[in-house]
C-alpha positions as CSV (number, residue, x, y, z in Angstrom):
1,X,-63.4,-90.0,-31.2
2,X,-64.9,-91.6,-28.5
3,X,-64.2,-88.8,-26.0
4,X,-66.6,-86.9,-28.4
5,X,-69.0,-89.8,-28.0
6,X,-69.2,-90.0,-24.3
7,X,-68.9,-86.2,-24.1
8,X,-72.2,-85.6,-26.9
9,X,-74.3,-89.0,-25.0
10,X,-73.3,-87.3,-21.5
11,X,-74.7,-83.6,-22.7
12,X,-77.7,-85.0,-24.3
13,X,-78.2,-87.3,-21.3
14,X,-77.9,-84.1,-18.8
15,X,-80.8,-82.2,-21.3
16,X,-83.1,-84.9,-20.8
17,X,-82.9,-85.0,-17.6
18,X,-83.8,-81.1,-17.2
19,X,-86.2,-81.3,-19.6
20,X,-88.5,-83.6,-17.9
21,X,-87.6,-81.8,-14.7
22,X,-89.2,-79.0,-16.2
23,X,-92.2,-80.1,-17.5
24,X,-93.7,-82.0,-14.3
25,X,-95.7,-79.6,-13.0
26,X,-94.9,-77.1,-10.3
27,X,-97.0,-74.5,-8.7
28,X,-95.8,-71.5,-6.8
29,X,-97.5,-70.4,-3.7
30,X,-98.7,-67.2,-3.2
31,X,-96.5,-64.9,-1.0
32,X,-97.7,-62.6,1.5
33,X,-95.3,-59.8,0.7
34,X,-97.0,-59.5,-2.6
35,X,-100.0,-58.3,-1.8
36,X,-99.1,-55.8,1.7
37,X,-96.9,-52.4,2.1
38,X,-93.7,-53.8,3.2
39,X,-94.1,-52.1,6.4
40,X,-96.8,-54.3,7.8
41,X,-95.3,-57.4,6.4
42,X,-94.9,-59.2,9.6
43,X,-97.5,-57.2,11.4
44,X,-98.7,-58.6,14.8
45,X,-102.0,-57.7,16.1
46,X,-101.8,-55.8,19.1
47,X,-104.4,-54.8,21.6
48,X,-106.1,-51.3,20.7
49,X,-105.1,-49.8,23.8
50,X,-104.5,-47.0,22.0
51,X,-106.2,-46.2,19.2
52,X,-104.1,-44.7,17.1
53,X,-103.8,-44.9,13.5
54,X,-100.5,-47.0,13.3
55,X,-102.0,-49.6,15.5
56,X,-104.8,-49.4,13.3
57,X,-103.6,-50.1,10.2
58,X,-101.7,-52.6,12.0
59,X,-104.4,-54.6,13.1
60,X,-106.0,-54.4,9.7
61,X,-102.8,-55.7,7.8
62,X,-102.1,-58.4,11.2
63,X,-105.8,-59.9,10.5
64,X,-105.6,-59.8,6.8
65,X,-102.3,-61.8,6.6
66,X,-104.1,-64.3,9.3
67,X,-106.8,-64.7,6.7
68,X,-103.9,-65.3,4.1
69,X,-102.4,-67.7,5.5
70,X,-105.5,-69.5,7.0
71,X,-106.3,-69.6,2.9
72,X,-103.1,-71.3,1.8
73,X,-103.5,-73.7,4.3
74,X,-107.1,-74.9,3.4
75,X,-105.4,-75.0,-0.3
76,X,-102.7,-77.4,1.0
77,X,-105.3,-79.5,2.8
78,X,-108.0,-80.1,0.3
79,X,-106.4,-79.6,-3.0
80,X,-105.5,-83.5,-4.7
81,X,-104.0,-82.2,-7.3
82,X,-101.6,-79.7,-8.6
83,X,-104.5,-78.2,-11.1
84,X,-106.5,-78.1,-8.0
85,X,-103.9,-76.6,-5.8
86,X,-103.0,-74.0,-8.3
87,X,-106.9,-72.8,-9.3
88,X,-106.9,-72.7,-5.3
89,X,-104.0,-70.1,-5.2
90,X,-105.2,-68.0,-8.1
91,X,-108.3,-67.4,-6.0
92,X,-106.5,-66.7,-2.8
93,X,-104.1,-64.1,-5.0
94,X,-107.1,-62.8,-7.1
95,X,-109.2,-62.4,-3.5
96,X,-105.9,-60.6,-2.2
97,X,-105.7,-58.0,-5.1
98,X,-109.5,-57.1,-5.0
99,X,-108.7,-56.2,-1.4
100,X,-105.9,-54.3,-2.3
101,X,-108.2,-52.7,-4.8
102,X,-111.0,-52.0,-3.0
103,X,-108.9,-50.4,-0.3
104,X,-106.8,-48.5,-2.2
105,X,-110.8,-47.1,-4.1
106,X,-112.1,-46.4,-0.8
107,X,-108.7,-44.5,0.3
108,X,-109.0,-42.4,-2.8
109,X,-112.4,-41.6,-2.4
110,X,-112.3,-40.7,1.0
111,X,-109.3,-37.9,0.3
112,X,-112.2,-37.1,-2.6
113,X,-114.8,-36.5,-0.1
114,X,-112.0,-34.5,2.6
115,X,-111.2,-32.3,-0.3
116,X,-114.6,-31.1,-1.2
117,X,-115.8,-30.8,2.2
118,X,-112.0,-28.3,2.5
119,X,-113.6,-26.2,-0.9
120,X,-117.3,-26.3,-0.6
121,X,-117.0,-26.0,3.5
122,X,-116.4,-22.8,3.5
123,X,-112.4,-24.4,5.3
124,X,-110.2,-22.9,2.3
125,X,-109.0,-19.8,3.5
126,X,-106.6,-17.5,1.5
């Protein structure tokens, strides 16, 4: 009986314990990899010696990430609190998808644009 005892006090002691692990509150940092093509992940910048698309697109996902991470690290140093630090991420990660947004808009609209210039430029040839 008091094997059951010990073994019930020690479970319920072990639940406690998780449970107020838990509940103090944790916030998760944005991470870079959810927000560029996998690809340019740990892009570099590189001189544009050549100008070539790569490098280009490249050098746009190289600055970006420099941005990033220049952002997290102005959320580390000024945010007090975890509320703080966590409304801080949100608008580094909400920034990050309007990017994404924007740039995927602009990409669409410019294969818009090449189409109807191909139709209505006289370039379609049967």
């Amino acid at each position: 009986m008091k094997k059951i005892f010990l073994i019930s006090a020690m479970i319920l002691l072990a639940n406690i314990s998780v449970c107020n692990c838990a509940k103090a509150e944790s916030v998760l940092e944005p991470q870079w990899s959810e927000f560029c093509p996998p690809l340019y992940e740990n892009a570099v910048f590189k001189p544009a010696k050549e100008n070539s698309k790569r490098n280009m697109e490249n050098n746009y996902w190289a600055l970006r990430k420099a941005k990033f991470e220049k952002s997290i690290a102005e959320c580390k140093a000024y945010s007090k609190t975890t509320k703080d630090l966590g409304v801080c991420y949100s608008r580094v990660a909400n920034l990050e998808r309007n990017k994404n947004t924007q740039r995927q808009n602009a990409r669409v609209e410019k294969d818009m644009d090449t189409r109807n210039q191909i139709y209505d430029g006289g370039y379609w040839w049967y």
